[in-house]
FIKOL-277360 format. One record per residue (C-alpha): residue number from 1; residue in three letters; chain; x, y, z. Coordinates in Angstrom, 3 decimals, m for minus. Layout:
% FIKOL-277360
NUM:ala:A:X:Y:Z
...
END
This chain:
% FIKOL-277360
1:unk:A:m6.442:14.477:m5.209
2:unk:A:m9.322:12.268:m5.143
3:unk:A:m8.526:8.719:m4.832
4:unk:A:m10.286:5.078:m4.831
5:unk:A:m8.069:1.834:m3.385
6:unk:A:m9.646:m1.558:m4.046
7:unk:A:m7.843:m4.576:m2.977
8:unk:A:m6.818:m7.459:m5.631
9:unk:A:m9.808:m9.582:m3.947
10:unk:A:m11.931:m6.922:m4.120
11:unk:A:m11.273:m5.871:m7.307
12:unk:A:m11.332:m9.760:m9.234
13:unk:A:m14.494:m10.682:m7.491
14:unk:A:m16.040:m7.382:m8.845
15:unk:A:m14.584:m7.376:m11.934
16:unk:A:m16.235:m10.872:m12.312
17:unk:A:m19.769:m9.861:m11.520
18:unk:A:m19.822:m6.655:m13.912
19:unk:A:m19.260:m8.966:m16.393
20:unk:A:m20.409:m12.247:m16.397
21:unk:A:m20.419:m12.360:m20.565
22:unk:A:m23.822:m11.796:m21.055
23:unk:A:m23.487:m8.474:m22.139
24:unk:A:m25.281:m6.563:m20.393
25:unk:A:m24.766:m4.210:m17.729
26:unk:A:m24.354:m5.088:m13.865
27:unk:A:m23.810:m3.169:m10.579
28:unk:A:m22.186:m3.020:m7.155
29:unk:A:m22.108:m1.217:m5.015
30:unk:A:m19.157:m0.333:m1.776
31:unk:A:m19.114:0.495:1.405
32:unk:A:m15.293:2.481:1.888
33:unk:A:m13.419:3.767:4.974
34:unk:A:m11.571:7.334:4.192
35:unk:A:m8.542:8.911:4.353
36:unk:A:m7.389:12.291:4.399
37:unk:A:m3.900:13.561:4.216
38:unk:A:m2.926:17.441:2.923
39:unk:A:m5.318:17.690:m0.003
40:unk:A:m5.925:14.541:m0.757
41:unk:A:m9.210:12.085:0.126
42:unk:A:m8.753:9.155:m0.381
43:unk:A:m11.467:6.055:m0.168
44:unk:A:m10.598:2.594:1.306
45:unk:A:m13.026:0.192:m0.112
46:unk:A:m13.909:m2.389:2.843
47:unk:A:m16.465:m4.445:1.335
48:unk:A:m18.319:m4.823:m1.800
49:unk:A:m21.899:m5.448:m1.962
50:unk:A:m22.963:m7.175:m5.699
51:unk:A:m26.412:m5.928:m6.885
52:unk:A:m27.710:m10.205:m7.836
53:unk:A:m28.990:m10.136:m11.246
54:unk:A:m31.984:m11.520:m10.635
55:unk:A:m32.832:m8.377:m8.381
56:unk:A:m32.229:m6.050:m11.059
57:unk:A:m35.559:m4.487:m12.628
58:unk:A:m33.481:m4.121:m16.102
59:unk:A:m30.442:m5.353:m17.645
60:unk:A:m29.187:m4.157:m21.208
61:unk:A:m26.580:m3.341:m22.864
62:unk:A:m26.916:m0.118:m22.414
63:unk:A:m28.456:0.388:m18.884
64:unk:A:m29.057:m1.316:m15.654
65:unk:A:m32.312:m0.930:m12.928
66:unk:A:m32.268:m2.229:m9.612
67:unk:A:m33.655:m1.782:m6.287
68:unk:A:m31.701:0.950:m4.240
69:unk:A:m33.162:m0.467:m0.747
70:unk:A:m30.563:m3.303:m1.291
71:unk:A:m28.299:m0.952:0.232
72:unk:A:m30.241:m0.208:3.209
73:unk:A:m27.695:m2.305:5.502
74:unk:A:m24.347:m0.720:3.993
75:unk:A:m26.396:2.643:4.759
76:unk:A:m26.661:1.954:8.505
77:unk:A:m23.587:1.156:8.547
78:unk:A:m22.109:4.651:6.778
79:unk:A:m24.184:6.273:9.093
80:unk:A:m22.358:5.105:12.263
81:unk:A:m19.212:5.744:10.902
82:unk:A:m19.215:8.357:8.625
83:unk:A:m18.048:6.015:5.656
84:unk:A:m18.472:6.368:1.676
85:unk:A:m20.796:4.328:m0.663
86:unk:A:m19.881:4.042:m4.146
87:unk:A:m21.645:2.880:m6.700
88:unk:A:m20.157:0.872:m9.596
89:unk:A:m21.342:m0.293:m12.802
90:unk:A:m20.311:m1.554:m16.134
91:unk:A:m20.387:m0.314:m19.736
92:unk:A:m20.277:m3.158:m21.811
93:unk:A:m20.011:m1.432:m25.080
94:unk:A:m16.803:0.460:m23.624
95:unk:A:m18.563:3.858:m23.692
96:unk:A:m15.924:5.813:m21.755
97:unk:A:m18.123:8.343:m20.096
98:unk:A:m21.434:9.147:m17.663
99:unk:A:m24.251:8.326:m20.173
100:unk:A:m27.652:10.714:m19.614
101:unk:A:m28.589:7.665:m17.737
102:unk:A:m26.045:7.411:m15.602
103:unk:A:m25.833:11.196:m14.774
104:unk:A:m29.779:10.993:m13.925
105:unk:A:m29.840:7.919:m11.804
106:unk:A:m26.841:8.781:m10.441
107:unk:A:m28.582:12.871:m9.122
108:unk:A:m31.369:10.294:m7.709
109:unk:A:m29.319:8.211:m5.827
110:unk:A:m27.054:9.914:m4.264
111:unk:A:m29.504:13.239:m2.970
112:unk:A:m30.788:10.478:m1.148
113:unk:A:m28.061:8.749:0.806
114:unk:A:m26.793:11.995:1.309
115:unk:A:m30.450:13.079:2.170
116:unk:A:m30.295:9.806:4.993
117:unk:A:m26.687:9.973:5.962
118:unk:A:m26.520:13.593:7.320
119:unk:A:m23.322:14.319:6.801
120:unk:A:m21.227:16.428:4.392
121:unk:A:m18.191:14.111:3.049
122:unk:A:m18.909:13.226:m0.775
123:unk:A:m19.887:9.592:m1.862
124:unk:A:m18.861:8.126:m5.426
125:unk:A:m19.951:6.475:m8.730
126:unk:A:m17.731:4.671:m10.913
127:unk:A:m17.661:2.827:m14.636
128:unk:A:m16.030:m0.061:m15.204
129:unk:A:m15.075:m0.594:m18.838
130:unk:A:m14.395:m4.434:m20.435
131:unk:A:m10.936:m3.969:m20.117
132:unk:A:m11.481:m3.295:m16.627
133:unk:A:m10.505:0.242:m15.975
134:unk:A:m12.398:2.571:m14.009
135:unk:A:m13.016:6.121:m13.650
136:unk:A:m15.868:7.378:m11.873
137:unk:A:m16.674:10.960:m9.745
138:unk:A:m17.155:12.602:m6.427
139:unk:A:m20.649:13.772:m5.115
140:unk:A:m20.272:16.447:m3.187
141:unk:A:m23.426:16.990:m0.111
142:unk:A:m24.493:19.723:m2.481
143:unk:A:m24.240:17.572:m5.429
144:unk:A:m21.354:19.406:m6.744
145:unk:A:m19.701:16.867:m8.962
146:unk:A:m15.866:16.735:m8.178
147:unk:A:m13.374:14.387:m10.834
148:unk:A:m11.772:11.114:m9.198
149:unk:A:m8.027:11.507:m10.069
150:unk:A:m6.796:7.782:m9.363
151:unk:A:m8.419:4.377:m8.832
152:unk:A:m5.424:1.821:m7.778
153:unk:A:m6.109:m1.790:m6.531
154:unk:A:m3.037:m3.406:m4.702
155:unk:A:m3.283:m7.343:m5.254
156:unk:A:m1.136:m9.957:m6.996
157:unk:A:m1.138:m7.134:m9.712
158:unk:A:m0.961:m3.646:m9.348
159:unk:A:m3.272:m1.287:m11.329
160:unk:A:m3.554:2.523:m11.228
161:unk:A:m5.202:4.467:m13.368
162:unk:A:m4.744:8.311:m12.986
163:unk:A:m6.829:10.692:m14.734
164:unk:A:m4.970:13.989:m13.891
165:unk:A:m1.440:15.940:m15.605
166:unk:A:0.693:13.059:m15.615
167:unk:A:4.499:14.325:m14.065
168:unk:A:7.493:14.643:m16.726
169:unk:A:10.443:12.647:m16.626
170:unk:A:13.913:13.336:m18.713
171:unk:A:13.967:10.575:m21.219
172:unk:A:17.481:10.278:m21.772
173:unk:A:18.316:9.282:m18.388
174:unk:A:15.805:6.596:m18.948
175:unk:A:17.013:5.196:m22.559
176:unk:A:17.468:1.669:m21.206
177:unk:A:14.706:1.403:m18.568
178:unk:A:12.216:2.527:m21.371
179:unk:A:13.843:m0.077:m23.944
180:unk:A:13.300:m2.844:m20.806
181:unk:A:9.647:m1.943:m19.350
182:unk:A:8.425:0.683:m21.913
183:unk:A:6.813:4.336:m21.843
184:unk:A:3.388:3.315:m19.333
185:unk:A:5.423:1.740:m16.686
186:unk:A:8.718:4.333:m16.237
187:unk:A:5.427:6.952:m16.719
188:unk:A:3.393:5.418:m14.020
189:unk:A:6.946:5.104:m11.808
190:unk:A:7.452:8.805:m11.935
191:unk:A:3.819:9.728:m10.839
192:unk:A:4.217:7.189:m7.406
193:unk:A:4.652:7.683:m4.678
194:unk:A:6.728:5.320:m2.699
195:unk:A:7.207:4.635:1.314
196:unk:A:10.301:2.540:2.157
197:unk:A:10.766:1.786:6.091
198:unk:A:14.382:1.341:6.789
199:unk:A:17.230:2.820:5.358
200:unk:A:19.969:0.765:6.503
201:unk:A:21.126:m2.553:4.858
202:unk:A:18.842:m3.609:2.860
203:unk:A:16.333:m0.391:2.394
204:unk:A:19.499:2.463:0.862
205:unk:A:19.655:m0.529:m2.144
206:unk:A:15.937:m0.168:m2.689
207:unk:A:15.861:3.283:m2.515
208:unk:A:19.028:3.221:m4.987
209:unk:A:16.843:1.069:m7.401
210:unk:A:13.746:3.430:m7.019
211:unk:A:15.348:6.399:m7.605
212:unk:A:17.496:5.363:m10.486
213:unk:A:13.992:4.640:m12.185
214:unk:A:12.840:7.691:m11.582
215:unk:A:10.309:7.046:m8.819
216:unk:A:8.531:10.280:m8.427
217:unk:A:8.461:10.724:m4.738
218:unk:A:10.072:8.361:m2.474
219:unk:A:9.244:8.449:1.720
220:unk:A:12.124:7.692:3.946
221:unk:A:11.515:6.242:7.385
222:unk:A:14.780:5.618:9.634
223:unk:A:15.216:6.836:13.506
224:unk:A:19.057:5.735:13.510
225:unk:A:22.467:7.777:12.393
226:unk:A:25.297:6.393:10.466
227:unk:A:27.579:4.378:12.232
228:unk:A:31.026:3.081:11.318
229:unk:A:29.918:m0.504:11.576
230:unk:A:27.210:0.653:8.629
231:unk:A:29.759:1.392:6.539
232:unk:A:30.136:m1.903:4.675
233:unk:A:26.430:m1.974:3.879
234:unk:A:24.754:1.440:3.633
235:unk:A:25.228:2.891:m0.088
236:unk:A:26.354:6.440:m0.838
237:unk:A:27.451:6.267:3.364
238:unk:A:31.032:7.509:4.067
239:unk:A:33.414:7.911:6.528
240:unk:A:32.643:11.422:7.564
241:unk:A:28.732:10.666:7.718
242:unk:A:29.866:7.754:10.525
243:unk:A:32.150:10.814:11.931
244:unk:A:29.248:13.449:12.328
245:unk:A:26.782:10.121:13.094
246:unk:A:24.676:11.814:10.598
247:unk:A:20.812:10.400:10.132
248:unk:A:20.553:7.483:7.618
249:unk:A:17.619:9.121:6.116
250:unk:A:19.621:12.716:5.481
251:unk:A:22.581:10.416:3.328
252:unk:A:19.938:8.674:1.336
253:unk:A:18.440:12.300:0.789
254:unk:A:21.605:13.451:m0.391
255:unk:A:22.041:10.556:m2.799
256:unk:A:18.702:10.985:m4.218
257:unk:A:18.960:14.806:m5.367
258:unk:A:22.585:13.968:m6.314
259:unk:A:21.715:11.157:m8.564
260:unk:A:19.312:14.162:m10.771
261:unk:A:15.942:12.304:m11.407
262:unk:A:14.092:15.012:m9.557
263:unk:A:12.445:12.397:m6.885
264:unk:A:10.982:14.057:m4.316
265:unk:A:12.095:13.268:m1.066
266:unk:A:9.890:13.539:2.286
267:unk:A:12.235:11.896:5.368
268:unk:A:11.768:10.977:8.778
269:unk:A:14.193:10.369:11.727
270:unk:A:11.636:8.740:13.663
271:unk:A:10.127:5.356:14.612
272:unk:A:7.356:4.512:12.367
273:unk:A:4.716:4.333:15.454
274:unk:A:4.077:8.438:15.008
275:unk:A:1.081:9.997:13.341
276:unk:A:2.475:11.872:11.064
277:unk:A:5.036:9.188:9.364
278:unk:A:1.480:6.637:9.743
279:unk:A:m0.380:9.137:8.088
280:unk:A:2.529:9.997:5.548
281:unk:A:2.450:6.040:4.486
282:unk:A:m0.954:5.668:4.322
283:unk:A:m0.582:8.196:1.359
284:unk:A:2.055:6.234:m0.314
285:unk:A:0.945:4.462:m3.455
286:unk:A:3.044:1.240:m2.125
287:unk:A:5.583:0.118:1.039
288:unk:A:8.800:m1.141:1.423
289:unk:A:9.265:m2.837:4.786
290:unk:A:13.492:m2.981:5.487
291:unk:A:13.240:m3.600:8.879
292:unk:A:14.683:m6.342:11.405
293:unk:A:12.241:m6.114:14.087
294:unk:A:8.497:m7.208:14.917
295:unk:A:7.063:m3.938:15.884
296:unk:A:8.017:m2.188:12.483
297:unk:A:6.603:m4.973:10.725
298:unk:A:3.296:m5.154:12.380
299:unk:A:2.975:m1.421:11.922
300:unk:A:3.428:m1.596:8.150
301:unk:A:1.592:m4.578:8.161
302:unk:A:m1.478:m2.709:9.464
303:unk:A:m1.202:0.210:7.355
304:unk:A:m0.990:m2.143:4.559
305:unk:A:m4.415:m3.212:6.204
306:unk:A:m6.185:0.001:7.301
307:unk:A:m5.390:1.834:3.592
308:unk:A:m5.495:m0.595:1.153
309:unk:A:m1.805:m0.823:0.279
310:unk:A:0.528:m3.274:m1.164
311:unk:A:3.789:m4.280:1.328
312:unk:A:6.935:m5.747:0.464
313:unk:A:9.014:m7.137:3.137
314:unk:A:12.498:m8.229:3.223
315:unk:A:14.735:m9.597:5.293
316:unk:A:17.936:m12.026:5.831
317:unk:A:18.517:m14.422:8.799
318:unk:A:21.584:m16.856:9.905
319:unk:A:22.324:m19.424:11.461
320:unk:A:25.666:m19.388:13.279
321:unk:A:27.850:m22.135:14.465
322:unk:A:28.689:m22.554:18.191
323:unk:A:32.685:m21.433:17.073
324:unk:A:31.197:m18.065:15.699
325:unk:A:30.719:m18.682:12.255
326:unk:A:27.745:m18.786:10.468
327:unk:A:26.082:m22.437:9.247
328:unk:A:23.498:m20.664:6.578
329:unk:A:22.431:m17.370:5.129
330:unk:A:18.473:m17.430:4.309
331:unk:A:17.285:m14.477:2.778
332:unk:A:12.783:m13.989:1.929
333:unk:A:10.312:m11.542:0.539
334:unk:A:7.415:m11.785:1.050
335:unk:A:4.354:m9.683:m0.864
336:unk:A:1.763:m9.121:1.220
337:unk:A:m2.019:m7.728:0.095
338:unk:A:m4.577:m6.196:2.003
339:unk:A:m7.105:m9.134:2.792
340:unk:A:m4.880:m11.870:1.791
341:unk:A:m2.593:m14.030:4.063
342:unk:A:0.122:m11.641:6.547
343:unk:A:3.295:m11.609:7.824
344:unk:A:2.142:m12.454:11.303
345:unk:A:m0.272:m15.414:9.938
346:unk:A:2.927:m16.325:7.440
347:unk:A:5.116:m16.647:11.170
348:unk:A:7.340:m13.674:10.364
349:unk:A:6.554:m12.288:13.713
350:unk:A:5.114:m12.970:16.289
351:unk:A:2.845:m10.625:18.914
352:unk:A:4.815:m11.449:21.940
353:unk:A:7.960:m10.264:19.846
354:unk:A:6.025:m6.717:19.210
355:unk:A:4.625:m6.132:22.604
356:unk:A:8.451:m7.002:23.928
357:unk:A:9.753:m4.234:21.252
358:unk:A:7.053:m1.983:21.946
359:unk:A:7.929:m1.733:25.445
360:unk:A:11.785:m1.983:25.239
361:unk:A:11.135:1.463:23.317
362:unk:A:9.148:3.206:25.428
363:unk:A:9.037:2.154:28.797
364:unk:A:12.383:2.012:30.194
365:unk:A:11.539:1.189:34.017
366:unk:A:8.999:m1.386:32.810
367:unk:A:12.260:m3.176:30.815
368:unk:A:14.043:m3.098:34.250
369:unk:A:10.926:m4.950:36.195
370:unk:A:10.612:m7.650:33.580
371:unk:A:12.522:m10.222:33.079
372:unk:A:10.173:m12.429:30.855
373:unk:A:10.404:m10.148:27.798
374:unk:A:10.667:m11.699:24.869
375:unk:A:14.255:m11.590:23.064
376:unk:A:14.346:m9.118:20.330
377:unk:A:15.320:m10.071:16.848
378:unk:A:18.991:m9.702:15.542
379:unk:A:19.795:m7.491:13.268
380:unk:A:20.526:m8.771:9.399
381:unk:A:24.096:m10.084:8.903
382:unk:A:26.117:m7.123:7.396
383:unk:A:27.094:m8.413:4.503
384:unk:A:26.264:m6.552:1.194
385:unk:A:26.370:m9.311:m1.261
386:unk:A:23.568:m10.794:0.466
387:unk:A:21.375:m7.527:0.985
388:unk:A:22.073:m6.963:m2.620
389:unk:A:20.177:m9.706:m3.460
390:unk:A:17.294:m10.118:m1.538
391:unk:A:16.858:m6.251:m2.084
392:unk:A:16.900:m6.320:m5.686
393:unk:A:14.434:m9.555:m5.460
394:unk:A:11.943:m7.276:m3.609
395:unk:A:12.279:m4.596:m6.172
396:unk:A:11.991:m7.059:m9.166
397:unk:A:9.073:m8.338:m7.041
398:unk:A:7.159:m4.361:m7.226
399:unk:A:8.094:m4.253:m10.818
400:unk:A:7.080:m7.793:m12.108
401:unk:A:3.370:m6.711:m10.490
402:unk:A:3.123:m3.332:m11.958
403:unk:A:4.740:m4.681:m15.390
404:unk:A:3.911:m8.566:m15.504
405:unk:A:7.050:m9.903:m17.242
406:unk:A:7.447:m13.685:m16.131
407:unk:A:5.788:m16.860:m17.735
408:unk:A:4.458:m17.625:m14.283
409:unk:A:1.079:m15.310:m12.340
410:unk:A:2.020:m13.203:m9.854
411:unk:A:m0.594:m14.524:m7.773
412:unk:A:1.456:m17.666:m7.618
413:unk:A:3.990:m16.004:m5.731
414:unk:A:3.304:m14.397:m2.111
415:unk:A:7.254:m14.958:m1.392
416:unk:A:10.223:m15.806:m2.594
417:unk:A:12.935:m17.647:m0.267
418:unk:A:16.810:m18.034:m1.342
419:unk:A:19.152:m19.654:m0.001
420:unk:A:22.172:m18.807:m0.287
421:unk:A:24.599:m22.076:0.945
422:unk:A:22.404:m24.305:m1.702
423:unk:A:22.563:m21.275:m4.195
424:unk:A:18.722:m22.081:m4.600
425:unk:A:15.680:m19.732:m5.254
426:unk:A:12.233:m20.823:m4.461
427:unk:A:8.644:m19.300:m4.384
428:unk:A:5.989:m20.089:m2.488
429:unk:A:2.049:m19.187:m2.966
430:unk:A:m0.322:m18.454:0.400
431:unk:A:m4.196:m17.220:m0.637
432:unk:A:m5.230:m18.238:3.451
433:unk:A:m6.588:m14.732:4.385
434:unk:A:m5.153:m13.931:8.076
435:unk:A:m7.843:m13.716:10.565
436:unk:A:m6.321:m10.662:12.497
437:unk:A:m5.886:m8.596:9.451
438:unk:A:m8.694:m9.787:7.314
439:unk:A:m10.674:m7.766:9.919
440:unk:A:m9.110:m4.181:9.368
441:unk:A:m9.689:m3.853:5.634
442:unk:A:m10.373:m0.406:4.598
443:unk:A:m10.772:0.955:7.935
444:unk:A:m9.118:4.025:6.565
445:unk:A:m8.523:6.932:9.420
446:unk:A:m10.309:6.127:12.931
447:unk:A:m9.951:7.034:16.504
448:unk:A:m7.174:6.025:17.774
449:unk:A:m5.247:5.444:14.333
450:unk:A:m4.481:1.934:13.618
451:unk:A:m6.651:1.169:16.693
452:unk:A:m3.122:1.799:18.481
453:unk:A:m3.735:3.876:21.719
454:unk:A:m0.073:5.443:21.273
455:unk:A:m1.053:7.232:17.808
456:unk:A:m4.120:8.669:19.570
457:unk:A:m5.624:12.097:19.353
458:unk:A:m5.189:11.789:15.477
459:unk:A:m7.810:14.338:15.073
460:unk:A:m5.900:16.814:17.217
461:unk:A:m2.829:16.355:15.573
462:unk:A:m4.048:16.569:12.227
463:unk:A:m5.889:19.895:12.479
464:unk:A:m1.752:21.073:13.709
465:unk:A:m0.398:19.115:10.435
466:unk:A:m2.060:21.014:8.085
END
């Protein structure tokens, strides 16, 4: 497939230029980072360059002149890089196709940058209709024309358009999620493609909320086994699983092709720092972070970054009492948007706390030597009431953006907080864009991947993937 991702910043600010309410038509254009998994390409829009009216030759209704040289700068860039221009304009009059116009301008333009960039990966045009949809095409270096099969943009709200065979889904195993969130959304949930981190506590009740509406193809990320002390907290574990200390992600497997939705299942019994689980995330259409420590977080975190993705996090902490019991339960997610505010800038983490982790799990003598490594995080209190909750907040959380239901934005909540001795749920809103991750927009695939020395060689190991 051939994919677009905007970001929600992205995406408003452009939406707002193409149309100003004049009338007439307007154009941007990106500069995009790429992505390639399998068969799929995907482009991660890193910046977006808007033509200024006033620049423009022409503006009507109908069609739109301007200066190509404006582009001169994003071009130098693409050429060090080997990264994607597209070009995106409006139809006012909600024509839902490539005018004669468009298709000539469009041969014109891109014979050149392909002409200057030297290099054979295709660049893009896209429409933007009033509604603000958009579809748009591949050019190929020969100019072969190739269909774009999604455009998503992962901000407060989530849009995805797809503009390929949609997947089937049995209705009458969705009677009552169809009567609550109607034919588009189940639809769109049974064409995604999901990543959830963490299959333990708090990540088997997502996955047993995603696959009970009929999420299309969930990704399963866990390195542990079932243990007996899981028991109280992983669902669809047993007592035999703890016996045979079978993988977390295997039982969750199991559960999903018993349940019958047909949800495709891709698993991994690894930590998320590998190549191949990076690379099978970066795919996803969204992430589920269900993990206790730094590390994990800062991973997802950065392929939320890198690819353009939307992350939900979760987790529950306590206090405990010098006797042993436990003062208060606080239990948070937070949403978190490529380009937007992170979990490191929102104090979820903190760097020392991932170097410590990173370390503890891969350089055993180095563990010995130091004693000034940071303390690693506890693991969540096992109690399933509590996971329950905050789990079925985050999911509520996905849903509520890809099916706005509340009286309230979504882009006035960035994370929700309970807690659970005051029996009191609160939300909080934070738009300040984290200066670590504000950097690593749209980056898409480079050398090493995530700029993380351990997932080096990408290139290598690709080629062996597929």
């Amino acid at each position: 497939m051939n994919k677009i991702r905007f970001t929600g910043i992205q995406y408003e600010a452009l939406r707002a230029h193409l149309f100003p309410g004049d009338g007439y038509e307007a154009v941007a254009v990106a500069i995009c980072g790429r992505s390639r998994w399998g068969n799929n390409h995907v482009l991660t829009v890193q910046e977006v360059l808007h033509v200024p009216y006033e620049k423009c030759f022409e503006r009507k209704p109908d069609r739109v002149s301007w200066p190509t040289d404006v582009i001169n700068p994003l071009l130098e860039k693409a050429a060090k890089k080997n990264l994607a221009l597209v070009k995106i304009h409006c139809h006012p009059g909600f024509y839902e196709a490539f005018s004669d116009i468009d298709n000539y301008s469009d041969d014109q333009l891109f014979r050149s940058i392909h002409a200057w960039l030297e290099f054979e990966e295709p660049h893009a045009s896209c429409i933007m209709l009033p509604d603000g949809r958009i579809f748009g095409r591949f050019f190929d270096s020969d100019m072969t024309i190739k269909p774009i099969h999604q455009i998503s943009v992962a901000g407060s709200d989530l849009y995805q358009w797809r503009y390929t065979a949609e997947s089937s889904y049995n209705e009458n195993l969705q009677v009552r999620n169809l009567q609550a969130f109607g034919k588009k959304t189940i639809q769109l949930l049974s064409n995604m493609k999901i990543a959830v981190v963490g299959c333990s506590g708090t990540g088997s009740i997502v996955i047993e909320q995603l696959k009970r509406y009929g999420v299309g193809h969930l990704v399963i990320v866990d390195p542990d086994y079932v243990d007996f002390l899981n028991l109280n907290r992983i669902l669809c574990s047993t007592h035999k699983d703890a016996e045979q200390k079978l993988a977390k992600t295997s039982v969750m497997e199991r559960a999903i092709r018993e349940t019958g939705f047909n949800t495709k299942v891709t698993r991994f019994e690894k930590h998320v720092s590998d190549v191949e689980i990076v690379k099978e995330l970066a795919d996803s259409d969204l992430l589920f972070s269900c993990v206790d420590g730094a590390e994990g977080r800062h991973v997802l975190n950065l392929i939320s970054s890198f690819y353009n993705l939307l992350l939900i996090d979760m987790g529950v902490k306590l206090e405990a009492e010098e006797g042993g019991g436990i003062r208060d339960i606080h239990g948070s997610v937070h949403v978190v948007q490529p380009g937007g505010s992170s979990l490191l800038s929102r104090g979820q983490y903190t760097m020392e706390a991932v170097r410590s982790e990173a370390i503890r799990r891969t350089n055993a003598e180095e563990v010995k030597r130091n004693q000034y490594l940071a303390a690693v995080q506890e693991s969540s209190p096992a109690v399933i009431s509590i996971n329950m909750q905050v789990a079925s907040t985050a999911v509520n959380e996905f849903l509520a953006r890809l099916h706005p239901y509340r009286n309230i934005p979504n882009k006035d909540v960035d994370a929700v907080k309970i807690m659970f001795n005051d029996v009191v749920s609160y939300h909080e809103s934070n738009c300040e864009p984290c200066p670590f991750f504000g950097k690593l927009v749209g980056k898409g695939d480079i050398e090493p991947l995530l700029n993380n020395p351990e997932l080096s060689k990408y290139e290598e190991h690709f080629r062996q993937v597929v």
